[in-house]
FIZABA-913190 format. One line per 2 residues: their letters; for each residue x, y, z of C-alpha. Coordinates in Angstrom, 3 decimals. Example, Ala and Ser with C-alpha at 12.3 -4.5 7.8 and 13.67 -1.06 7.14 Angstrom:
as = 12.300 -4.500 7.800 ~ 13.670 -1.060 7.140
This chain:
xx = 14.752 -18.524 16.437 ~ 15.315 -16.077 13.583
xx = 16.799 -16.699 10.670 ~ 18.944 -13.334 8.799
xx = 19.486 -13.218 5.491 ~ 19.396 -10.680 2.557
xx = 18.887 -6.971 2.282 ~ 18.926 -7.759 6.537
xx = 15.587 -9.168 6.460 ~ 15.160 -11.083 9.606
xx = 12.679 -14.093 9.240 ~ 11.097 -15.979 12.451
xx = 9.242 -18.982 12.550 ~ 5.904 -17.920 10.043
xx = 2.791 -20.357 9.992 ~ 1.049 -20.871 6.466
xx = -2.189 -22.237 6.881 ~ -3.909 -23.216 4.240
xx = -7.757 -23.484 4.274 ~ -10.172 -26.052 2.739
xx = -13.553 -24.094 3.038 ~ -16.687 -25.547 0.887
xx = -18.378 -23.317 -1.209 ~ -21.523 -21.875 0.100
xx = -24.051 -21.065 -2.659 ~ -27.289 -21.493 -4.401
xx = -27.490 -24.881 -6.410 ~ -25.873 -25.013 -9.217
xx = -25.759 -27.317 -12.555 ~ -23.322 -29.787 -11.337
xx = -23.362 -28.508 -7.922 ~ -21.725 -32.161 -6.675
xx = -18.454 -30.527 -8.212 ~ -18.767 -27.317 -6.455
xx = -19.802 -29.010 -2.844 ~ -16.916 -29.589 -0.594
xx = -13.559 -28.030 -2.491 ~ -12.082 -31.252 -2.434
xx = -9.518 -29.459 -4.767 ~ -7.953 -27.032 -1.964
xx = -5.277 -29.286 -1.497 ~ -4.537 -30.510 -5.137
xx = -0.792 -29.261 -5.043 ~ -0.118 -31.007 -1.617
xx = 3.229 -30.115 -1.608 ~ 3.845 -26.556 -3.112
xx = 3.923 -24.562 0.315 ~ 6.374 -28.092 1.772
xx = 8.439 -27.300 -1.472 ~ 8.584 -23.942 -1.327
xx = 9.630 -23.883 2.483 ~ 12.313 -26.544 1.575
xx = 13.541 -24.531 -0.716 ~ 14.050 -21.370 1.028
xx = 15.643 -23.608 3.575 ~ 18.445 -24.898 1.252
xx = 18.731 -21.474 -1.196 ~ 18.470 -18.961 1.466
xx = 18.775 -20.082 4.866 ~ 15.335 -18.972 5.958
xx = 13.610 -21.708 8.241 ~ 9.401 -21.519 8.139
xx = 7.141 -24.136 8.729 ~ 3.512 -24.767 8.052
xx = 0.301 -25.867 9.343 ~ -2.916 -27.104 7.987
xx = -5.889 -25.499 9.780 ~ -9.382 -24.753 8.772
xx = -11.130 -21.262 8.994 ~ -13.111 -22.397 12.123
xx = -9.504 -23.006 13.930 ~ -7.939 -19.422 12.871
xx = -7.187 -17.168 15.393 ~ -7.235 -13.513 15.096
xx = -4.332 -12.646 16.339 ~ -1.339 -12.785 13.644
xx = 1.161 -14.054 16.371 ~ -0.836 -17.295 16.368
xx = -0.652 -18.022 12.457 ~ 1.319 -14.748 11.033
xx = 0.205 -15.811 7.149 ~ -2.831 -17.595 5.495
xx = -2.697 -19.548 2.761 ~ -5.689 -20.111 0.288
xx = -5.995 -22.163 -2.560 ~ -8.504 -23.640 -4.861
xx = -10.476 -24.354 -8.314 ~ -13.872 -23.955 -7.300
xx = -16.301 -20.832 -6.393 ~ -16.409 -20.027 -2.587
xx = -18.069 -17.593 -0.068 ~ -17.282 -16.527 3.331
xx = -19.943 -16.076 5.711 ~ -20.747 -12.149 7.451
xx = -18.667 -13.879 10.671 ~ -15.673 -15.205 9.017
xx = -15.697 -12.255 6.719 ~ -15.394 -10.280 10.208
xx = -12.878 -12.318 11.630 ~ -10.332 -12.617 8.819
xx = -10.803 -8.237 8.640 ~ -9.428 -8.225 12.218
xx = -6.933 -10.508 11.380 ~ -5.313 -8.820 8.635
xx = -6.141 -5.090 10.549 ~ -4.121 -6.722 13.561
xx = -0.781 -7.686 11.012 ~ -1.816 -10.685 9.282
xx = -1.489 -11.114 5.432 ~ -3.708 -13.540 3.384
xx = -2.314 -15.054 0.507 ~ -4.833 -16.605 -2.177
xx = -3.485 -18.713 -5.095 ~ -5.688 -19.472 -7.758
xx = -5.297 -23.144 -8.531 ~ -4.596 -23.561 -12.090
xx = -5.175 -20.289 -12.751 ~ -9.296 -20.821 -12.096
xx = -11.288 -17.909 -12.959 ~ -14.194 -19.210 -10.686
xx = -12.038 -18.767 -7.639 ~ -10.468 -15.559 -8.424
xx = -14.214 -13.973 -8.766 ~ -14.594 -15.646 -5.644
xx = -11.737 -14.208 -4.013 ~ -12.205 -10.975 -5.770
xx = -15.953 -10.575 -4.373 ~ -14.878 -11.898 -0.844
xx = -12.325 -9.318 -0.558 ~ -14.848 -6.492 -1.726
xx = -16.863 -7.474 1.147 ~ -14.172 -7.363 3.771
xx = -12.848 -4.117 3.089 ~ -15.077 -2.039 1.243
xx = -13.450 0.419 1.802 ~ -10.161 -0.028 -0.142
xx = -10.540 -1.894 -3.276 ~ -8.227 -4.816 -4.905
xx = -5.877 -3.527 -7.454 ~ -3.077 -5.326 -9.433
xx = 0.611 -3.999 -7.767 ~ 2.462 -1.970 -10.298
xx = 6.188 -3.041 -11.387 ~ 7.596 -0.560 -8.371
xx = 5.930 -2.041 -5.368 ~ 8.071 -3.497 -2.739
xx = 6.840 -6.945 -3.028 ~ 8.365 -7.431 -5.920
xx = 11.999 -6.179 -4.867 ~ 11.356 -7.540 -0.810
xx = 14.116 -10.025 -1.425 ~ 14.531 -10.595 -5.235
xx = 13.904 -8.146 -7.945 ~ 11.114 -9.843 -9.685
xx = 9.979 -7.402 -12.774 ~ 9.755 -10.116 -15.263
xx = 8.809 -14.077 -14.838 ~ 8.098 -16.674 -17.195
xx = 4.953 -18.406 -17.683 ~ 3.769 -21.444 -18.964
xx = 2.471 -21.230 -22.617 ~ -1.103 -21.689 -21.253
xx = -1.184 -18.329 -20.046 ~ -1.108 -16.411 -22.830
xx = -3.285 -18.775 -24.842 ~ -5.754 -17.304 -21.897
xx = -5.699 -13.963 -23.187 ~ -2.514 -12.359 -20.590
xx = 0.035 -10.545 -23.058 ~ 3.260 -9.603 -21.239
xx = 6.182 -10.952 -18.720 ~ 5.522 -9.106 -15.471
xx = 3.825 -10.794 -12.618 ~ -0.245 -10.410 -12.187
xx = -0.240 -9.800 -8.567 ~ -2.883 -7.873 -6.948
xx = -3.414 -6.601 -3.357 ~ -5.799 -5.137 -0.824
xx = -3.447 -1.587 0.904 ~ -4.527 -0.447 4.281
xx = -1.939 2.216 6.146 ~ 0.614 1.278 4.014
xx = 0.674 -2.455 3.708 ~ -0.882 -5.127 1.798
xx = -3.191 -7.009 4.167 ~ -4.374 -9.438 1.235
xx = -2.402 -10.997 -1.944 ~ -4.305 -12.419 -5.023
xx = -1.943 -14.200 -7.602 ~ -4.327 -14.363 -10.581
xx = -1.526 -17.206 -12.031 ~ -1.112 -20.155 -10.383
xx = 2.103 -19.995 -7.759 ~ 0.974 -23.866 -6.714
xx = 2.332 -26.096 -9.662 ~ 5.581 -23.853 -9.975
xx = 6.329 -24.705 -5.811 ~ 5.747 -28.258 -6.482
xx = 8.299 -27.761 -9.630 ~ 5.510 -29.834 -11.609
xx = 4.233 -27.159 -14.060 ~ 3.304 -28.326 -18.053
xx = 1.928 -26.406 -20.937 ~ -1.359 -26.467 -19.788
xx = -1.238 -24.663 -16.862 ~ -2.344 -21.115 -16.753
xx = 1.244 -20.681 -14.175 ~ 4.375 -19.581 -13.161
xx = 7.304 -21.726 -13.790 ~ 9.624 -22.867 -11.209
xx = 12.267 -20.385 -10.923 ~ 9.358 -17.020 -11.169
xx = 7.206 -18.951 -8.676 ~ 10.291 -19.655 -6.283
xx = 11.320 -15.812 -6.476 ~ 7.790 -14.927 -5.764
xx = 7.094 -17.062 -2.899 ~ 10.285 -15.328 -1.137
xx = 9.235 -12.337 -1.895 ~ 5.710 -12.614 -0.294
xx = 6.893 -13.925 3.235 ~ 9.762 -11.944 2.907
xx = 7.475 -8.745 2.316 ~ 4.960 -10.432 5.356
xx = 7.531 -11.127 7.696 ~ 9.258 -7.831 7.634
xx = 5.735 -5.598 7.403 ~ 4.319 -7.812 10.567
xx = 7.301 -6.885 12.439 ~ 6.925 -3.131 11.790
xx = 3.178 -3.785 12.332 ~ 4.139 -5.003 16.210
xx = 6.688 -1.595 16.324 ~ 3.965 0.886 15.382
xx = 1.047 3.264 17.244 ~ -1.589 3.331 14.272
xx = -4.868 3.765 17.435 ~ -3.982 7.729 17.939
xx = -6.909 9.372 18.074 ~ -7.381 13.048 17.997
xx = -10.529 15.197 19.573 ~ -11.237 18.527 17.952
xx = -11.666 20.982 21.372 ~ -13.974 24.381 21.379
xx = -11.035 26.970 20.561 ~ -13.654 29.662 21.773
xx = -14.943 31.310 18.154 ~ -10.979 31.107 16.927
xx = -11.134 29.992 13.274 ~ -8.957 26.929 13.372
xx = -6.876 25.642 10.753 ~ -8.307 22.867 8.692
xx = -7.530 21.075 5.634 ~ -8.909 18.802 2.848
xx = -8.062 15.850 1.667 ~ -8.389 14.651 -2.337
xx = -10.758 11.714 -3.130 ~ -10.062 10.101 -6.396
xx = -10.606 7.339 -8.523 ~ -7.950 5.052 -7.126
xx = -6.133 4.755 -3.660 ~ -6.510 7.800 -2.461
xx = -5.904 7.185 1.290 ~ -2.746 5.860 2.369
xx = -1.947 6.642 5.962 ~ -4.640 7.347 8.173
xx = -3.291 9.372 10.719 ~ -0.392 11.170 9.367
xx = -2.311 14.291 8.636 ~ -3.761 14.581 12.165
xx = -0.187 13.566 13.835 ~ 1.467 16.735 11.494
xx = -1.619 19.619 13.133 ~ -0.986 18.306 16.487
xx = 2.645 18.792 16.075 ~ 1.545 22.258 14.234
xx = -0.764 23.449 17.119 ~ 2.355 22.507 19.664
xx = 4.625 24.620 17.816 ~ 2.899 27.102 16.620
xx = -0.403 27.566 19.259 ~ -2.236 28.185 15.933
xx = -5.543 26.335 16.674 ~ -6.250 23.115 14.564
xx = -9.215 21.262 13.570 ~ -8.464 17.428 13.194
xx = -11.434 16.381 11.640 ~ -9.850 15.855 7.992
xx = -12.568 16.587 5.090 ~ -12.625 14.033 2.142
xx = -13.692 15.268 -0.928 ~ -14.090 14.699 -4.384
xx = -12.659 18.143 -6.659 ~ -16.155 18.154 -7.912
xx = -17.611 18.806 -4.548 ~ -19.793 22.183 -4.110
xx = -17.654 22.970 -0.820 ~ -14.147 22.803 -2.300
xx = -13.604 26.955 -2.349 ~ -14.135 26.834 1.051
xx = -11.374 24.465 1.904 ~ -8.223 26.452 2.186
xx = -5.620 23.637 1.441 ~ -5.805 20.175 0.191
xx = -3.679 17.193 0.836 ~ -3.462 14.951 -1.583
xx = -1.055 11.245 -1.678 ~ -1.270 7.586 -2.826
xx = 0.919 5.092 -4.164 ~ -0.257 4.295 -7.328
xx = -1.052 5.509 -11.245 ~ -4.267 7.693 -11.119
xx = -5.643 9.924 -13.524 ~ -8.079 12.318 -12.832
xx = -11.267 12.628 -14.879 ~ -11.919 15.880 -16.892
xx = -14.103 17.849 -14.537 ~ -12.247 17.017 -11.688
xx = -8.995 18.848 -13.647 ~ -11.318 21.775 -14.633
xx = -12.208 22.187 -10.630 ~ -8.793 21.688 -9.188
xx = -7.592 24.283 -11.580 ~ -10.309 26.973 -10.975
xx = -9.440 26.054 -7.138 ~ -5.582 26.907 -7.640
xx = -6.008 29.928 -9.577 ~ -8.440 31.287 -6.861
xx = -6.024 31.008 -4.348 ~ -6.190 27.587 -3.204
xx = -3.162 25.518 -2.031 ~ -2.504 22.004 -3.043
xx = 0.320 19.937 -1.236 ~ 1.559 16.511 -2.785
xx = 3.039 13.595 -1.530 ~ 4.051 10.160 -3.235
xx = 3.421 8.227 -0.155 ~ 6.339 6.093 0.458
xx = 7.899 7.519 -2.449 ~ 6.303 5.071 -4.872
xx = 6.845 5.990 -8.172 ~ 3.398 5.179 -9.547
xx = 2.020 8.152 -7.724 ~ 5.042 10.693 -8.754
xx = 4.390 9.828 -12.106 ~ 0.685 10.394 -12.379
xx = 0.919 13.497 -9.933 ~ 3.467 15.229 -12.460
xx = 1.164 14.408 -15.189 ~ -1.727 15.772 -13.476
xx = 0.400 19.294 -13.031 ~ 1.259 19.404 -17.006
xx = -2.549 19.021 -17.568 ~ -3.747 21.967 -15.550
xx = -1.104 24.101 -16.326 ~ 0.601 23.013 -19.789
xx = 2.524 26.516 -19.647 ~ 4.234 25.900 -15.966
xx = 5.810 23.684 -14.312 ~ 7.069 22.010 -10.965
xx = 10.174 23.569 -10.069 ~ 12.450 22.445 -7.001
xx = 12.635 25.372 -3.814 ~ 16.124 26.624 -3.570
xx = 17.509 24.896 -0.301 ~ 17.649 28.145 1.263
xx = 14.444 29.273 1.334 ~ 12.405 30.820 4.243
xx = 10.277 27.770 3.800 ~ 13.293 25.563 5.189
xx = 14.212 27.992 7.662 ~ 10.348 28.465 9.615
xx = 9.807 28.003 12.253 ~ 12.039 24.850 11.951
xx = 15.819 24.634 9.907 ~ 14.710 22.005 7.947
xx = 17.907 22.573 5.255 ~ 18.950 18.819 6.159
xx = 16.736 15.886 6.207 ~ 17.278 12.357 7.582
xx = 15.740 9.767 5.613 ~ 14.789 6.565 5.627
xx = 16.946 3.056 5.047 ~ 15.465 2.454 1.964
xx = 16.137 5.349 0.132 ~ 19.656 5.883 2.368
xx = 20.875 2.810 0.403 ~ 19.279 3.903 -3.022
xx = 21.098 7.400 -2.323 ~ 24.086 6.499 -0.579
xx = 23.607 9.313 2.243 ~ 21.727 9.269 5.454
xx = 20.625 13.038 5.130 ~ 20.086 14.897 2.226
xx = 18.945 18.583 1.472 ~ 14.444 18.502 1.299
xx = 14.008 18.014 -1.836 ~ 9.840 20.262 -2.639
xx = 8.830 21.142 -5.850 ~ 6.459 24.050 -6.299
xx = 4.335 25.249 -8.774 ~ 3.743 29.271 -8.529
xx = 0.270 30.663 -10.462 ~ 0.968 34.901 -10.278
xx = 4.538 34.493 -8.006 ~ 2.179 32.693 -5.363
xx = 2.743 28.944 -4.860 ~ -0.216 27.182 -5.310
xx = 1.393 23.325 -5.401 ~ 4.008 22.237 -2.868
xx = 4.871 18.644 -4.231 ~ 7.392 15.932 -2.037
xx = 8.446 13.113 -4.650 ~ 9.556 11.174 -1.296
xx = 7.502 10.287 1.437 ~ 6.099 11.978 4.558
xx = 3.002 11.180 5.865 ~ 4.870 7.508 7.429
xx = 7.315 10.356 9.193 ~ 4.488 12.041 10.783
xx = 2.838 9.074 12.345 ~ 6.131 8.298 13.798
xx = 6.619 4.708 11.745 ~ 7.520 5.185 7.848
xx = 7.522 1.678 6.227 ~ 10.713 -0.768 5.970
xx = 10.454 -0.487 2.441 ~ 9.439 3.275 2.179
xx = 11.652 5.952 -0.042 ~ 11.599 8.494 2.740
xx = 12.258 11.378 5.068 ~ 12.584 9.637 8.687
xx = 10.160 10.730 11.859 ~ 13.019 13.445 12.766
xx = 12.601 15.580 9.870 ~ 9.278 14.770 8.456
xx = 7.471 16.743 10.963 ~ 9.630 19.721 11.311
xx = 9.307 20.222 7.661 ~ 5.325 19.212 7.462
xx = 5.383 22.146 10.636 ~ 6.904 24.350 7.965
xx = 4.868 23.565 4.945 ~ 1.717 24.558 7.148
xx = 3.485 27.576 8.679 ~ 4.080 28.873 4.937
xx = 0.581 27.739 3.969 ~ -1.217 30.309 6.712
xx = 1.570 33.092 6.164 ~ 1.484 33.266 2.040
């Protein structure tokens, strides 16, 4: 049974589980209080209410389930969302850690809610996470993010007065995720959801209230529903073998580590030299480099990609290296994955610090660029940004900084790297599979010709 509402999100039957785990740790002063979290379930009924509720305000019909961590399956189809709450300090051990990673890899999302707004179990939740994936830290989502506009535009909430007597100054929500490929695999609400589902919510709790809590709850099953279903729809298990191209210098790029999240889509780049190599027979080497602008080996890398969806800002002697790299010939292409904003931003900042005199400037639609090997003076984009722009195609919209009449940054400001693995995100501000490798065809094309 599915259930359509809103913005034509489509919502089947979702299972929230939520989790009593003890805590797992040394003894402790008072340990009797930390055994057993008897407190998981303290707000018995906030996920009951908050179901009910979406029932009667929106039409959407989930239901829930009360599992422990021993009873979780991997797969997402057998309990599509996870629901974690508590007061009390926790750990995971190396096998659960393992099995909740493949769950959320496989198109599961894990929500944690800190009960009460407990510090103890957001450290734990903050140091579990660490340990699960490494490789892609936690970070609080920034006002632009699609969770908070899945369903309702949430930029502001309200919060009980014992939030700010904890230190928090502002109205936007505190909600931070764990991104892999485009999605967020793990939610951490640093204020307490809980209290505001149950509609029970006094000055003393560090909380949402009601109405921001409601809105919030949509939003995250709205935001899991609709990213599992893309999950199901998409081929993210390419790989790509570099072959002997028999003493042929091959093609290869870089791609730009920095403090922040630096790596978006996984595959996109190798998906775009394939497509290259097919169109052009210009021999490709897959094997992406990651490196910092510091490293020793960056003149020898002939053009760097680098993307992201959020704020950055790039220390001082990484500036000083980029900018030495660019005016020695180097090529830099941008991309605000997804077209999230956060990323534009920072990127155009970036430019004005290496090169206060110059500045991005958009390519005339008519330029050879557009024209080869593919006519790339239309695009098709995505549904997102068709409804934000009223149009289904649009001219390509590249900016370009030039250093001596030579371009030395080609800059998108809407997405592309979704496009070239064939599956852009529901929520994702742009170009569509069609045209986001013909014009990622070109962009190389011009980068081996100029």
């Amino acid at each position: 049974m599915k259930v359509c509402i809103k913005k034509s999100v489509c919502f089947a039957w979702v299972l929230i589980v939520s989790l009593g785990l003890p805590w797992r740790g040394e003894a402790q002063p008072g340990a009797e209080m930390y055994g057993p979290d008897i407190y998981w379930n303290a707000t018995p009924n906030d996920v009951n209410h908050l179901l009910k509720s979406m029932r009667e305000n929106i039409g959407a019909d989930f239901r829930m389930d009360i599992r422990t961590l021993e009873d979780i399956s991997p797969d997402p189809e057998e309990n599509p969302v996870l629901y974690r709450t508590g007061h009390y300090r926790f750990a995971f051990t190396p096998a659960e850690r393992q099995l909740l990673r493949e769950y959320m890899l496989n198109g599961g999302m894990m929500i944690f809610n800190t009960g009460l707004g407990s510090l103890p179990f957001y450290r734990s939740v903050t140091n579990e996470l660490a340990k699960i994936f490494p490789e892609q830290p936690l970070h609080r989502l920034t006002a632009d993010h699609p969770v908070f506009h899945s369903y309702y535009d949430v930029s502001q909430v309200q919060y009980a007065p014992a939030v700010y007597r904890a230190g928090y100054r502002g109205n936007q929500p505190w909600i931070e995720g764990v991104e892999m490929n485009c999605r967020v695999v793990a939610i951490v609400s640093r204020w307490c959801l809980a209290v505001g589902w149950e509609g029970e919510v006094d000055d003393a709790h560090q909380a949402y209230l009601p109405d921001s809590a409601f809105q919030l709850g949509v939003n995250l099953l709205t935001y899991a529903t609709s990213m599992r279903a893309w999950v199901q729809n998409t081929a993210q298990a390419m790989q790509f073998v570099d072959e002997d191209h028999g003493g042929r210098d091959a093609f290869s790029m870089g791609q730009v580590m920095y403090d922040g999240i630096w790596k978006t889509r996984h595959a996109g780049i190798s998906v775009l030299l394939q497509a290259f190599n097919q169109k052009t027979g210009v021999p490709v080497q897959f094997s992406l480099r990651q490196l910092r602008l510091t490293d020793a080996g960056l003149p020898n890398v002939p053009v760097l990609y680098m993307t992201g969806h959020e704020h950055f800002q790039l220390r001082n002697d990484e500036l000083r290296a980029l900018r030495r790299y660019l005016e020695s010939g180097g090529l830099l292409i941008g991309e605000a994955c997804c077209g999230r904003r956060g990323f534009d931003q920072s990127f155009r900042q970036m430019v004005q610090l290496l090169f206060p005199e110059n500045a991005l400037e958009s390519i005339d639609e008519n330029h050879a660029l557009f024209q080869e090997p593919n006519d790339v003076r239309w695009m098709g984009v995505t549904p997102a940004l068709m409804e934000e722009l009223g149009q289904a195609s649009i001219p390509p919209r590249l900016e370009t900084l030039r250093l001596e009449g030579n371009i030395a940054i080609l800059y998108s400001p809407f997405g592309l790297a979704g496009g070239w693995e064939l599956s852009p995100s529901p929520y994702a501000r742009a170009y569509n599979p069609a045209s986001a490798l013909p014009l990622g065809v070109n962009i190389l094309m011009h980068a081996i010709t100029h």
